[in-house]
C-alpha positions as CSV (number, residue, x, y, z in Angstrom):
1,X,80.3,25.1,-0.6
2,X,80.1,26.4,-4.3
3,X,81.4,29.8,-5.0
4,X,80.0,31.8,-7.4
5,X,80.9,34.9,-9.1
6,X,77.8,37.2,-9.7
7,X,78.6,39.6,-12.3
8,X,75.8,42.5,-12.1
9,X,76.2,46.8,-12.9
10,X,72.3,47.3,-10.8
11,X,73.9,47.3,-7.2
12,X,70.8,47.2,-5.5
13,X,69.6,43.6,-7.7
14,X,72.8,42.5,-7.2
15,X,73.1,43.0,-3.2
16,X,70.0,41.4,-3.0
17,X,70.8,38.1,-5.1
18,X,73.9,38.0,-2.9
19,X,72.1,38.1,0.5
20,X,69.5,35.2,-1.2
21,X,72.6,33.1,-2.4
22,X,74.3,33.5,0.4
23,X,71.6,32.4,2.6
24,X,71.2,29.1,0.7
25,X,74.8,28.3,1.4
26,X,77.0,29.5,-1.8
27,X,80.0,31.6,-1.5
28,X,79.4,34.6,-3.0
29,X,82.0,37.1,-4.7
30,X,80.7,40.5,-6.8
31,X,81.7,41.9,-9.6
32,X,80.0,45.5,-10.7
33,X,81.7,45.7,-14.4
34,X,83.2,43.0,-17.0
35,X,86.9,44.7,-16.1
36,X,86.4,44.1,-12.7
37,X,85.3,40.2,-13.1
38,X,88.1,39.4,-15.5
39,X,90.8,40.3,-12.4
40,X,88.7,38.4,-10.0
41,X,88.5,35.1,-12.3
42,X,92.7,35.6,-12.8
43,X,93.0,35.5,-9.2
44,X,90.2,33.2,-7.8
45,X,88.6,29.8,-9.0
46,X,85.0,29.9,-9.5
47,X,82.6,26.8,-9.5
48,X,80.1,28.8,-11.2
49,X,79.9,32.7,-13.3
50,X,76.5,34.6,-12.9
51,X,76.7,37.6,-15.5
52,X,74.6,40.1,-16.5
53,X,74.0,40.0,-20.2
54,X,74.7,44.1,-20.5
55,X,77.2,45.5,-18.9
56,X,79.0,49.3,-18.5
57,X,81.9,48.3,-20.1
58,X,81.3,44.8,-21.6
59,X,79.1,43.2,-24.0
60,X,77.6,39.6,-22.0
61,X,78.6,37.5,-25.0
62,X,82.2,38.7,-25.3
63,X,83.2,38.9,-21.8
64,X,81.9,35.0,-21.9
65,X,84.3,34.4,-24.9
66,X,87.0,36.2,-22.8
67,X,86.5,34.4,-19.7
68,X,86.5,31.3,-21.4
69,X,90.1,32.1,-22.5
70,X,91.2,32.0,-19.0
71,X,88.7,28.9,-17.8
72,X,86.9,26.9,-20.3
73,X,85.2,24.9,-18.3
74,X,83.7,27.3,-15.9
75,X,79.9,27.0,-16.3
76,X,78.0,30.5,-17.0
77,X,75.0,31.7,-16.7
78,X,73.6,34.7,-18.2
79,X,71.0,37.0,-16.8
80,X,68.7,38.6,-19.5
81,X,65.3,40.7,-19.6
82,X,62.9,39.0,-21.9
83,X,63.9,41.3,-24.8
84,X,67.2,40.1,-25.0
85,X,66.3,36.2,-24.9
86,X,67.4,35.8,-28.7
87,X,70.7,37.0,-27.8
88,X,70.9,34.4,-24.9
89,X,69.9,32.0,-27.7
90,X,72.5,33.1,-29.5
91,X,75.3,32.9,-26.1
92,X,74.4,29.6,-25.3
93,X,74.6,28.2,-29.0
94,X,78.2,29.6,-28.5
95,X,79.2,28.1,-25.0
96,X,76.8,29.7,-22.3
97,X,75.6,27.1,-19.8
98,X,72.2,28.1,-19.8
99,X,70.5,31.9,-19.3
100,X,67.9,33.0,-16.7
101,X,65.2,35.9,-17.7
102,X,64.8,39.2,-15.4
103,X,62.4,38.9,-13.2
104,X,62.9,35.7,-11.9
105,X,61.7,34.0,-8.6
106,X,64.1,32.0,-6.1
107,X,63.0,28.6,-6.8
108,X,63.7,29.4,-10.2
109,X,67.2,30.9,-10.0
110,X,68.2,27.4,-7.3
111,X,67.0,25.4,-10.3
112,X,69.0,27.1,-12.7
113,X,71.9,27.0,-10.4
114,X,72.1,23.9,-9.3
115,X,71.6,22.0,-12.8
116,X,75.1,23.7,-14.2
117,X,77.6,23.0,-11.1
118,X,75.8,19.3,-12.1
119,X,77.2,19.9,-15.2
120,X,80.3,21.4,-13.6
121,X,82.7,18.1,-13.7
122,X,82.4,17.3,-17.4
123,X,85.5,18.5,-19.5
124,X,84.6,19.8,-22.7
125,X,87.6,21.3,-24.9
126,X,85.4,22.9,-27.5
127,X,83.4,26.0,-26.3
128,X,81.1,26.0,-29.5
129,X,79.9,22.6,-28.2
130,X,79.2,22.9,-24.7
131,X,75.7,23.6,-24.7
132,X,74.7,20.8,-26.8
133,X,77.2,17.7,-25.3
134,X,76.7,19.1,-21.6
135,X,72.8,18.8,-21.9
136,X,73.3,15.2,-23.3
137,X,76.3,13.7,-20.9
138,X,73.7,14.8,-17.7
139,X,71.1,13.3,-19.2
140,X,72.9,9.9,-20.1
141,X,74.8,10.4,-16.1
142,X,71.9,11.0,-14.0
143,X,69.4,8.5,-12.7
144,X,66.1,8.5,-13.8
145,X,64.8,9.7,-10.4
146,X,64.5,13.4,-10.1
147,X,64.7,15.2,-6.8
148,X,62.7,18.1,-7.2
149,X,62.8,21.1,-4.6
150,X,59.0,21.3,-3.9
151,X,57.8,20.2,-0.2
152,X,56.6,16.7,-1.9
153,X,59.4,15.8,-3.6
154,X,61.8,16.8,-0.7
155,X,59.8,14.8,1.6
156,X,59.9,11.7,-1.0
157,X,63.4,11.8,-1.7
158,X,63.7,11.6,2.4
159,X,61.8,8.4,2.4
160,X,63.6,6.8,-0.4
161,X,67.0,7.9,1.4
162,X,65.8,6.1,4.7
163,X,63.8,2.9,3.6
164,X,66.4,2.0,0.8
165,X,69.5,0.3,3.0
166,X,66.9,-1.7,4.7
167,X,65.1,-4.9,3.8
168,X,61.4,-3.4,4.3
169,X,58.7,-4.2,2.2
170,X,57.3,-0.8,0.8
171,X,53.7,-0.2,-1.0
172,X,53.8,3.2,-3.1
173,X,51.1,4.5,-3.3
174,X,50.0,7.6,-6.3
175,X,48.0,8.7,-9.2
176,X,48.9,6.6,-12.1
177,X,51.7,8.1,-14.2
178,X,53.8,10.0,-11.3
179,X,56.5,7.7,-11.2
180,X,55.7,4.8,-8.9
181,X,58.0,2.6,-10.9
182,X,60.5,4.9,-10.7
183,X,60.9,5.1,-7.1
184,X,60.8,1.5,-7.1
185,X,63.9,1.3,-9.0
186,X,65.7,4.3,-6.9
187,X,65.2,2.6,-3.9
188,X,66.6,-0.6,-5.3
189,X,69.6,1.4,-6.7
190,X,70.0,2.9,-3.6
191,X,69.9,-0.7,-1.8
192,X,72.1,-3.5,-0.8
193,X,70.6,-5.4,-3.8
194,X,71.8,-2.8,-6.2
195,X,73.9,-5.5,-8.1
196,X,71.0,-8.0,-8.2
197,X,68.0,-7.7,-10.3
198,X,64.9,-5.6,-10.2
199,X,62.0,-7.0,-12.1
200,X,58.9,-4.9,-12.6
201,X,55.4,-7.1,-12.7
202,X,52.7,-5.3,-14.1
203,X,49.7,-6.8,-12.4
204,X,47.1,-5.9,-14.2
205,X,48.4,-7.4,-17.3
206,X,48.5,-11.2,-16.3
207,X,45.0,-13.3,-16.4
208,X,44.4,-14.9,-12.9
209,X,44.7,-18.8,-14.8
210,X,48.9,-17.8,-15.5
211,X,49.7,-15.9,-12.9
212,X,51.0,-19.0,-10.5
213,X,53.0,-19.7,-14.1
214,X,54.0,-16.3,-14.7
215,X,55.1,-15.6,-10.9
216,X,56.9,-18.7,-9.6
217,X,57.6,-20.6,-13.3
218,X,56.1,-24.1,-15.0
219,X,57.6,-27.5,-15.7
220,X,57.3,-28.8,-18.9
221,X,54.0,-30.7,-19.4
222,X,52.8,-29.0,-16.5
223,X,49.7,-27.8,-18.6
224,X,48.2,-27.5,-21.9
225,X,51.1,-25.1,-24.1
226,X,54.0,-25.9,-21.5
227,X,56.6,-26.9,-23.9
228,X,59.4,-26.1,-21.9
229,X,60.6,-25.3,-18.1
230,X,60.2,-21.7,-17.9
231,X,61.5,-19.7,-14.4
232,X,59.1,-17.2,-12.7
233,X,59.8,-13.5,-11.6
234,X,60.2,-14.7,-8.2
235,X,63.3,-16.7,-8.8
236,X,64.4,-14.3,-11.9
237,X,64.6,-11.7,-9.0
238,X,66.3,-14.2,-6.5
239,X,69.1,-12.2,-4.4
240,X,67.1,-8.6,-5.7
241,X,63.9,-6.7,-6.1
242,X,60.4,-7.7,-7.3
243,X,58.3,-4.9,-8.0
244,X,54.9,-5.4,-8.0
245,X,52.6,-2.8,-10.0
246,X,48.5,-1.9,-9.7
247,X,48.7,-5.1,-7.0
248,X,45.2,-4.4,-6.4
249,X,44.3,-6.4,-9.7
250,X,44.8,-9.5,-8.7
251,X,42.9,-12.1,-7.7
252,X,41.6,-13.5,-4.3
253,X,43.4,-16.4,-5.3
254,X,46.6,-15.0,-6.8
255,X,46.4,-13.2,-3.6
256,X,46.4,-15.7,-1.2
257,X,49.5,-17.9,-3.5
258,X,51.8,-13.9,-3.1
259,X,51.1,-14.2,0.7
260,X,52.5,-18.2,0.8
261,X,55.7,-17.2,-0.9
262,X,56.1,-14.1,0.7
263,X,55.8,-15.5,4.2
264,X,57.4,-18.8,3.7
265,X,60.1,-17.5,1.2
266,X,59.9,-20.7,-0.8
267,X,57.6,-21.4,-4.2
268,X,57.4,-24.1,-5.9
269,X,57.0,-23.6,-9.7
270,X,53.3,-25.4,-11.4
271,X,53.8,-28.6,-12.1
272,X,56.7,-29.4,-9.5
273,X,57.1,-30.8,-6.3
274,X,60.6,-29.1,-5.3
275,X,60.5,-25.6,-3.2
276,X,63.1,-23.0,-4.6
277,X,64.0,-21.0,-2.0
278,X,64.1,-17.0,-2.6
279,X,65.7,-14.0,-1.2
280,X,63.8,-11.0,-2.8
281,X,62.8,-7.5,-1.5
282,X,58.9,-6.7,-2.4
283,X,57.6,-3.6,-3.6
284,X,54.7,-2.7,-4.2
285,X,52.4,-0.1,-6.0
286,X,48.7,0.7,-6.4
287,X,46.6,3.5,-6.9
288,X,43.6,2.6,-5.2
289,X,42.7,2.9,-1.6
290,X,43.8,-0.9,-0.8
291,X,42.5,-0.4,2.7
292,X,39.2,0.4,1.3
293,X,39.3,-2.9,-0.7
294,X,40.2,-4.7,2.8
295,X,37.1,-3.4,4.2
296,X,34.9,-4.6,1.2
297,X,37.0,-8.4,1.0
298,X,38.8,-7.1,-2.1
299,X,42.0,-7.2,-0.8
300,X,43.1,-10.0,2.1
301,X,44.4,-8.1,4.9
302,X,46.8,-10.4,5.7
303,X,48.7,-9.5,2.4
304,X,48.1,-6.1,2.7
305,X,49.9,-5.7,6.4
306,X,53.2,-8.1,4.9
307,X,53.5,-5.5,2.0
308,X,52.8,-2.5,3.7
309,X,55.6,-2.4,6.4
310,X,56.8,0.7,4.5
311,X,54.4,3.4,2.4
312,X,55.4,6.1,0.4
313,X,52.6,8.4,-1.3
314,X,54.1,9.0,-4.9
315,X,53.1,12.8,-4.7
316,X,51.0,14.2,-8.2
317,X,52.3,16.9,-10.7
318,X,49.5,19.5,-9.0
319,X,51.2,18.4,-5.3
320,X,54.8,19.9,-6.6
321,X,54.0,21.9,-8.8
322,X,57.0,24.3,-8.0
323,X,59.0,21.3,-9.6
324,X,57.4,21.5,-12.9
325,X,59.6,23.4,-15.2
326,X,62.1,21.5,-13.3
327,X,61.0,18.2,-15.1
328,X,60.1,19.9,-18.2
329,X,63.7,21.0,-18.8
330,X,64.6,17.2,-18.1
331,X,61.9,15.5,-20.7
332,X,63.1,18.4,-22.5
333,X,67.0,17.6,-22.9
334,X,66.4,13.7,-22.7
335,X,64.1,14.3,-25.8
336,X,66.7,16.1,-27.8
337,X,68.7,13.5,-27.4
338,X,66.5,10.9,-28.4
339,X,65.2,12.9,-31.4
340,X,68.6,14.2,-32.0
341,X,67.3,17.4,-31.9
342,X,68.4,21.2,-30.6
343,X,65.5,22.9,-28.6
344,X,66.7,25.1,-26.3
345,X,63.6,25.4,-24.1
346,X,59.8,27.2,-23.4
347,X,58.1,30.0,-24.8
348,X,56.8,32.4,-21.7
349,X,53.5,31.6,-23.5
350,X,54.2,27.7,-23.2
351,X,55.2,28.2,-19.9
352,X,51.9,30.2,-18.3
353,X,49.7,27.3,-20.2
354,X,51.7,24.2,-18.3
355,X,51.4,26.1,-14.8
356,X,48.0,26.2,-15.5
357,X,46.9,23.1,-16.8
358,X,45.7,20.4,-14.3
359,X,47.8,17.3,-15.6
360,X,45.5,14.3,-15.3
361,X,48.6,12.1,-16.9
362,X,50.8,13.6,-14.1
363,X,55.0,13.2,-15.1
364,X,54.1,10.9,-17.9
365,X,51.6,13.1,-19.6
366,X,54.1,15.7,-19.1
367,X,56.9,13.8,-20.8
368,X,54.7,12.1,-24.0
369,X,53.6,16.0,-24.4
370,X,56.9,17.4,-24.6
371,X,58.7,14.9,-26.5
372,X,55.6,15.3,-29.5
373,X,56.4,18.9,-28.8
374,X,60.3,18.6,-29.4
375,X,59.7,16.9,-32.4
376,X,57.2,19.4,-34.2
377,X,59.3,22.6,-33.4
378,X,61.2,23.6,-35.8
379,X,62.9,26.6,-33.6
380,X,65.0,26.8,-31.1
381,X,61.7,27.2,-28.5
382,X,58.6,24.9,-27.8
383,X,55.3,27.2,-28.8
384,X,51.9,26.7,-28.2
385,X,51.2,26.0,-31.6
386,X,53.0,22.7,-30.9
387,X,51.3,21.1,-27.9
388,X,47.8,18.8,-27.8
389,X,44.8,19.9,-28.6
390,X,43.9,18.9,-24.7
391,X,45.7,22.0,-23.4
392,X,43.1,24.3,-25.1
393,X,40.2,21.5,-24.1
394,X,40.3,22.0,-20.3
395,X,38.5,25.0,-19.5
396,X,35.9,24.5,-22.2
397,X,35.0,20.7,-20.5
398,X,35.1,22.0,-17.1
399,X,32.5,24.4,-17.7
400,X,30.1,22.4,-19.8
401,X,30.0,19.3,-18.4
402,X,28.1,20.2,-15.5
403,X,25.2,18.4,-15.9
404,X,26.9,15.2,-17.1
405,X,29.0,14.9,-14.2
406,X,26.0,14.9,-12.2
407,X,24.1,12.0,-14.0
408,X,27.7,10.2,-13.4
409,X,27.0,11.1,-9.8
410,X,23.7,10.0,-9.1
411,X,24.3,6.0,-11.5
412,X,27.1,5.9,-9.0
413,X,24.7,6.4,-6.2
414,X,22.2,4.5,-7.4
415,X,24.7,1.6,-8.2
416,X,25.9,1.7,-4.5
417,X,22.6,1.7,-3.1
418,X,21.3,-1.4,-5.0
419,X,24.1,-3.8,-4.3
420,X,24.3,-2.5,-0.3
421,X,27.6,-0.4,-1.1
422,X,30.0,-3.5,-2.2
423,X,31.8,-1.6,-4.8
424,X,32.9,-4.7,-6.7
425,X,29.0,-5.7,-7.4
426,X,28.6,-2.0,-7.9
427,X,31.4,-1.5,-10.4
428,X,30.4,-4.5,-12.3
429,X,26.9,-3.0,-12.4
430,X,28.2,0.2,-13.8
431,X,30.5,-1.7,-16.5
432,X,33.6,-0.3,-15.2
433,X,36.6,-1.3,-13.2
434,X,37.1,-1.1,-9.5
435,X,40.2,1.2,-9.9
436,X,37.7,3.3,-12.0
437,X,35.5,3.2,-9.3
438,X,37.3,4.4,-6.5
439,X,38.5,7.1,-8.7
440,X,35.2,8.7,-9.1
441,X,34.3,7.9,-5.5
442,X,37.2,10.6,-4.7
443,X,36.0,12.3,-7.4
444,X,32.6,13.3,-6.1
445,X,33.4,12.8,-2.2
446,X,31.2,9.7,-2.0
447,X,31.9,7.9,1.2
């Protein structure tokens, strides 16, 4: 159990953070002045320091300076009204962990919380520096995978935690761009297989001809351009993970060769006439309705049972949406490092416009946008002035496009109608994919 030192002169607020805190399982000890936290840090060892930014008898910033006399590595957070937010600027540039702005909601303050006792192991002599080096040590330590504290992500992170020490196929299923590849590599992390390889297969990249080639290897001469032996993904994945991505593109053929080698556990690479035999874990990810594509004789059922023994639904940006400044201050911090940049974070401005906007790319629309972002402020926070011209796009499309959407509508119909609802003929009538398809079938609730 953390314990936590909440430094705050309004009683009432304070009483009342203390009763939330303490409900969500942190020790909690008060302090109502600067004098009074100073004896209570002598005596006590605190994971984290919560501190009002003004105080009766103390200004925020040099009470900071003073407690990081006594511990320098204690993590602190400042509490600030909006007004003040330059000044907070101006703390954590000099070794505050990170500041919070009055009035703020619960999820928010558990967020803020919980990223700096993250933080709270790394030993950093210099306070000047802590800001900057803590932000880009977590992002170098932490995985990739980012439990979020909406209902979605909670429930994903539980399905990740059970399915990854077994030996289960699993099919992830999500909009493109919310992180299917991602979980892939969590669960393997997370695995028996850890030490082994994981090899990601984008299937929609390979044309149906090399796919035998590029999945189970050649033998030199085995066909026109085979110059040497070359080893497939399969065996390149022996003893560890394949994951398969957009599974739905492949062929009835290329189909039918997965479900051989995934039953039999054996391929034999073009060209040879020795079996190779393979221990791999499978998973899989579309985001298409693969029983739909069953029903239509898309998608052989067969295959679609031996890679579904396991599904996860990779949940959308608008499904946790409580977790989106969560994995803005992420993309945010793994940005700076990447662009060796400084930005401390999010305009209030910035903020109300991503809370608002629907986020058709999901996480990696989110990250693209504020990585370009981090690189064209030149301040300390990201303003609207700096994000995609999309963002100020939405409203005006939504309410214009009216009638276009509903000529979209009625080809679609028509389409369906005149090649008896097989939504392969239909898509090819249309001059679109199948994925594309089924997209706009969810789009306009056509069964």
């Amino acid at each position: 159990m953390a314990r936590i030192l909440l430094i705050e002169d309004d009683v009432p607020f304070c009483k009342l953070l203390e009763k939330f805190l303490i409900k969500k399982s942190f020790e909690i000890v008060t302090a109502f002045s600067g004098s009074e936290a100073k004896i209570k840090i002598k005596d006590t060892d605190f994971d984290l320091i919560m501190t009002d930014l003004r105080l009766p008898d103390y200004d925020g910033i040099e009470l900071m300076a003073e407690i990081k006399t006594i511990n320098p590595n204690v993590p602190i957070l400042l509490m600030t009204g909006y007004s003040d937010v330059s000044t907070a600027v101006k703390a954590i540039k000099n070794g505050a962990t990170d500041y919070i702005s009055k009035p703020f909601n619960p999820e928010e303050v558990l967020l803020v919380i919980t990223n700096a006792l993250a933080q709270e192991s790394i030993v950093i002599d210099d306070p000047t520096i802590v800001s900057k080096t803590v932000k880009k040590i977590t992002v170098q330590k932490e995985s990739s995978f980012i439990q979020g504290i909406s209902a979605a992500s909670l429930k994903l992170a539980e399905y990740i935690k059970l399915v990854s020490p077994t030996n289960m196929s699993v099919l992830v299923i999500g909009e493109s761009g919310t992180g299917k590849e991602v979980i892939a590599k969590s669960i393997h992390k997370n695995s028996a297989r850890k030490n082994s390889n994981f090899i990601a297969v984008d299937c929609g990249s390979i044309p149906k001809e090399l796919a035998a080639s590029e999945f189970f290897g050649h033998v030199k001469g085995s066909f026109t351009g085979a110059i040497q032996d070359k080893i497939g993904f399969f065996e390149a994945a022996n003893g560890g993970t394949i994951f398969l991505d957009e599974i739905g593109n492949l062929s009835y053929e290329n189909q039918i060769q997965l479900l051989r080698a995934l039953q039999e556990r054996k391929i034999k690479p073009v060209g040879s006439n020795k079996e190779i035999a393979v221990d791999i874990r499978i998973i899989t990810a579309t985001n298409e309705d693969l029983r739909e594509a069953v029903k239509n004789g898309d998608f052989r059922e067969d295959l679609y049972h031996r890679i579904n023994e396991f599904s996860i639904h990779s949940p959308s940006l608008l499904e946790r949406s409580e977790d989106l400044m969560l994995f803005s201050d992420f993309f945010l911090e793994k940005s700076n490092q990447e662009l060796n940049k400084n930005v401390i974070g999010f305009s209030e401005e910035v903020m109300s416009i991503f809370q608002n906007y629907r986020w058709p790319g999901n996480l990696r629309e989110l990250q693209n946008c504020i990585k370009r972002a981090t690189l064209l402020s030149p301040d300390d926070f990201i303003e609207k002035e700096v994000l995609p011209v999309e963002f100020f796009q939405q409203e005006k499309i939504e309410t214009t496009d009216f009638s276009l959407s509903e000529n979209e509508r009625e080809a679609i119909v028509e389409a369906l109608n005149r090649t008896n609802h097989n939504k392969t003929e239909a898509a090819k009538l249309l001059k679109i994919n199948r994925k594309t398809l089924y997209n706009k079938l969810k789009l306009y609730g056509i069964n």
